[in-house]
C-alpha positions, 0 to 999 in steps of 0.5 A: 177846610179842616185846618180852619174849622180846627183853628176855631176850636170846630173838630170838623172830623168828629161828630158832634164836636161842634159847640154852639155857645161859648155858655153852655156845654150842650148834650144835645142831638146830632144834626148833620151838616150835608155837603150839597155838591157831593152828598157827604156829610161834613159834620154833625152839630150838637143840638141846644135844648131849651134850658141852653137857651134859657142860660144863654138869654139870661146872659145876653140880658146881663151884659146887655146891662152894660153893654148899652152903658158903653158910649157908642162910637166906642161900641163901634170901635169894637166892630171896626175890629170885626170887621177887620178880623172878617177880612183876614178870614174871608177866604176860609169862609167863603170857602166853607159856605161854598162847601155848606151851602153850594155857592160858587166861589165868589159868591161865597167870599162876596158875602163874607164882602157884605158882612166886612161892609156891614161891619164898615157901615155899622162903625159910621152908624155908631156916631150918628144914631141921631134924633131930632130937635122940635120946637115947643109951643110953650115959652122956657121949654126943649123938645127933642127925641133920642133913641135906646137900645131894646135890649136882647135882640133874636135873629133867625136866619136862612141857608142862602145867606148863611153869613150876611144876613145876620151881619145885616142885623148883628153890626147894627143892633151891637152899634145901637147897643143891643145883645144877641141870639143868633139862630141860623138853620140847621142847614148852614150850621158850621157858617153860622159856628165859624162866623160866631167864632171869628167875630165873638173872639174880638169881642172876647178880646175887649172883655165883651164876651156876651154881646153875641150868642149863638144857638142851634136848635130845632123850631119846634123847641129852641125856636118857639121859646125864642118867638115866645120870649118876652125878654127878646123884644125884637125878633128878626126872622128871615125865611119862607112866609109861611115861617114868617106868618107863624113868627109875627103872629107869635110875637104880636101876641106878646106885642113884641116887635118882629122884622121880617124878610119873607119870599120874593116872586121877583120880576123884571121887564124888558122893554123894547128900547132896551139894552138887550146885552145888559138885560140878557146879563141881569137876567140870567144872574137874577135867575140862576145865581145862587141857583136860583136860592136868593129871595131876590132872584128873579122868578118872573120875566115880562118881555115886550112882544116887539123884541120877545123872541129874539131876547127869549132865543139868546137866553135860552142859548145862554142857559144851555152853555151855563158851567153847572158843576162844583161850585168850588172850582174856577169858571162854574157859575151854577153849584147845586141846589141845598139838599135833595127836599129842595131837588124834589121840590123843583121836579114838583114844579115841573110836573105843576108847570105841565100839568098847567100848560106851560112850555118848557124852552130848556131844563126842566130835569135833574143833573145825572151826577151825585150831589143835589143838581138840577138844569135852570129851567125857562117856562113860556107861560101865562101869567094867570097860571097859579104856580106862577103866583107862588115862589119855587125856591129853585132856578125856574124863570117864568116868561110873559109877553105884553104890549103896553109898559102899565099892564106889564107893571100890572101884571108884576104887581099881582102877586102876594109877594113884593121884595124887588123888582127891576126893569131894564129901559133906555125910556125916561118915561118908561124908568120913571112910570115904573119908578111912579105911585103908579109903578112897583111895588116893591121894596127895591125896584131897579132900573137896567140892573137885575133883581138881585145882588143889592148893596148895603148902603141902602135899606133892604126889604119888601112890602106885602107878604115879604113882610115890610121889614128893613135891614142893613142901610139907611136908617135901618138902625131904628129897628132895633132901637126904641124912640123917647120924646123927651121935653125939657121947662128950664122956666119958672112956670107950668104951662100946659099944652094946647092952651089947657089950665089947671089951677090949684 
């Protein structure tokens, strides 16, 4: 791991020597990067101050100036190299966000995946940023739109998806001719360096260094003159909804734009024509991949009375022989939550769930062993319960009996949070009342496939206080991207609109 970071120009040894942009020399604090299997510090990173933010927006704006001028296909020619260059890197990152971050193995490797299909899918998008033709009502004239870039675009990102998720936004805003500022969390800092340095090198290559900026600093201060920047006119911000309310506020204020992916309380029902083998499968992976840490893992499982204690039985059974340990080792499936706030975060919720009167079926305790460990948890509760109105960041499945399919949907529906949602059926009906006006509603909802582990081909993101934004595929792209209407008379006269004269 040492040799990689050192081939980026990360001296991985020495405190500190982390550099963050390749503008700026910063002399800011230190902030530890903390290996949550062990508890050993990795490194430290030195932190940017808001006059390094303030150079590095200042030349996000003036290449974005040229930047935009380049046609984009050849712009996408440029990711087709990054992505290229993620592929030939996969393994030393995948490796470092399972040392950073704790995700198993192929989980680590499988984002850097996502991020060499966002690369993929962002080459394809570079030729078709397309707008459409109307027809005008006045004789001699064209109508149609065509889309810009909006210019310096800010991306805050999470722990959990400390590569991907700015893949999500970097591919398509560098596509649709945007500059950058990436700000990850503190949490997953080396990612983020090692990332920027894999990808800035290509774009380094090409004369377009620039186009993606890195910095590392605190919320209070690096954070909030990001949101407050009128010169960022899109902010895109992943994490908790309490962040993301503060954010969306902030840059409503200055009627910037905001794309937010906020908390999921995601749940998935089981019906009693299920496959219950399948089901058991994207159950557990929902609930305990990633350790539960994903905004799309599954918090909430409705099981039809009919078939809910034999599927309940099978899960524990399953839970209790899950391989919890280093994540970097073969056969582990379970790695440690990010750090030991996260660990006290999960034994409050225990101590809520019984204080509440939930039951716990298994887990429910901290792993005796160093690092930041702790059992999943299966809670037999009632729905009413408020903790289970909330998202606890940790592996903590609650499960809920029903009866009939729509009071199931109810009761999935009643909570603030709306990102995706699954429901695993062998019943045409069943799929598509779930499926219905009448169903989820949720931004994703899935039919005999989990809540988690969503492809890039389609838009990803959720309604209600997950925020509403959408990232990666479809026609995500017109986030980052402004629309003008655009009519043309190639005649000789001035007619006007809706029949009005003005005769001079």
């Amino acid at each position: 791991m040492s040799n990689f970071l050192n081939r980026l120009g990360i001296e991985a040894s020495n405190p500190g020597a982390a550099s963050t942009s390749g503008f700026v020399d910063t002399k800011g604090r230190e902030v530890p990067s903390t290996d949550p299997t062990t508890g050993d510090v990795i490194a430290s990173v030195r932190l940017c101050s808001v006059d390094d933010y303030d150079t590095i927006v200042n030349e996000a704006q003036r290449v974005f100036a040229e930047w935009r001028m380049l046609p984009a296909p050849k712009r996408g020619e440029i990711l087709r190299e990054v992505g290229e260059a993620l592929r030939e890197h996969k393994t030393d990152l995948g490796a470092l966000i399972t040392r950073e971050v704790g995700k198993v193995t192929s989980e680590g490797e499988g984002e850097v995946q996502e991020s060499v299909d966002m690369a993929d899918l962002a080459v394809g998008m570079s030729r078709q940023l397309n707008g459409l033709t109307m027809h005008s009502e006045r004789a001699s004239h064209r109508m149609y739109e065509q889309w810009h870039p909006l210019g310096v675009v800010g991306i805050i990102t999470a722990f959990n998806f400390p590569n991907a998720v700015w893949a999500w936004n970097a591919m398509v805003a560098a596509a649709a001719g945007n500059t950058m500022i990436w700000k990850p969390s503190l949490k997953a800092s080396l990612t983020a360096i090692a990332t920027h340095r894999v990808c800035d090198a290509v774009f380094q290559k090409h004369g377009w260094g620039g186009v993606l900026n890195l910095v590392i600093g605190d919320d209070a201060d690096v954070g909030e003159a990001m949101i407050r920047d009128r010169r960022v006119p899109l902010i895109s911000a992943t994490g908790s909804t309490r962040m993301g309310r503060h954010v969306g506020q902030v840059v409503a204020g200055r009627l910037g734009r905001c794309l937010l992916e906020l908390g999921g309380n995601n749940a998935i029902i089981v019906e009693k024509s299920a496959d219950l083998d399948l089901a058991l499968r994207g159950v557990a992976f929902g609930a305990v991949g990633t350790a539960g840490q994903r905004c799309t893992s599954t918090r909430r499982l409705f099981l039809h009375r009919s078939i809910a204690g034999e599927f309940t039985k099978r899960l524990v059974a399953a839970y209790e022989r899950i391989p919890i340990g280093d994540p970097s080792q073969s056969g582990i499936l379970m790695g440690p939550l990010i750090d030991e706030d996260a660990v006290v975060m999960y034994e409050k919720a225990i101590a809520t769930i019984r204080e509440q009167g939930g039951q716990i079926l298994t887990g429910g305790e901290r792993l005796d062993r160093a690092g930041s460990f702790v059992k999943p948890t299966i809670v037999k509760a009632d729905p009413s319960m408020p903790i289970c109105k909330h998202e606890t960041f940790a592996p903590i499945l609650y499960v809920f009996e029903y009866d009939e399919l729509n009071d199931a949907i109810a009761q999935q529906n009643d909570v603030d949070q709306g990102l995706s949602s699954a429901i695993f059926t062998d019943s045409f009906r069943s799929a598509e009342s779930f499926l219905s006006h009448r169903g989820s509603d949720c931004g994703i909802a899935n039919v005999n496939i989990g809540t988690s582990g969503a492809e890039i081909g389609g838009a990803f993101g959720g309604e209600k206080d997950t925020g509403g934004g959408r990232e990666a595929g479809s026609d995500s792209w017109k986030a980052y991207m402004r629309r003008q209407t655009c009519t043309l008379n190639w005649g000789t006269d001035l007619p006007l609109a809706q029949g009005v004269t003005f005769d001079i």
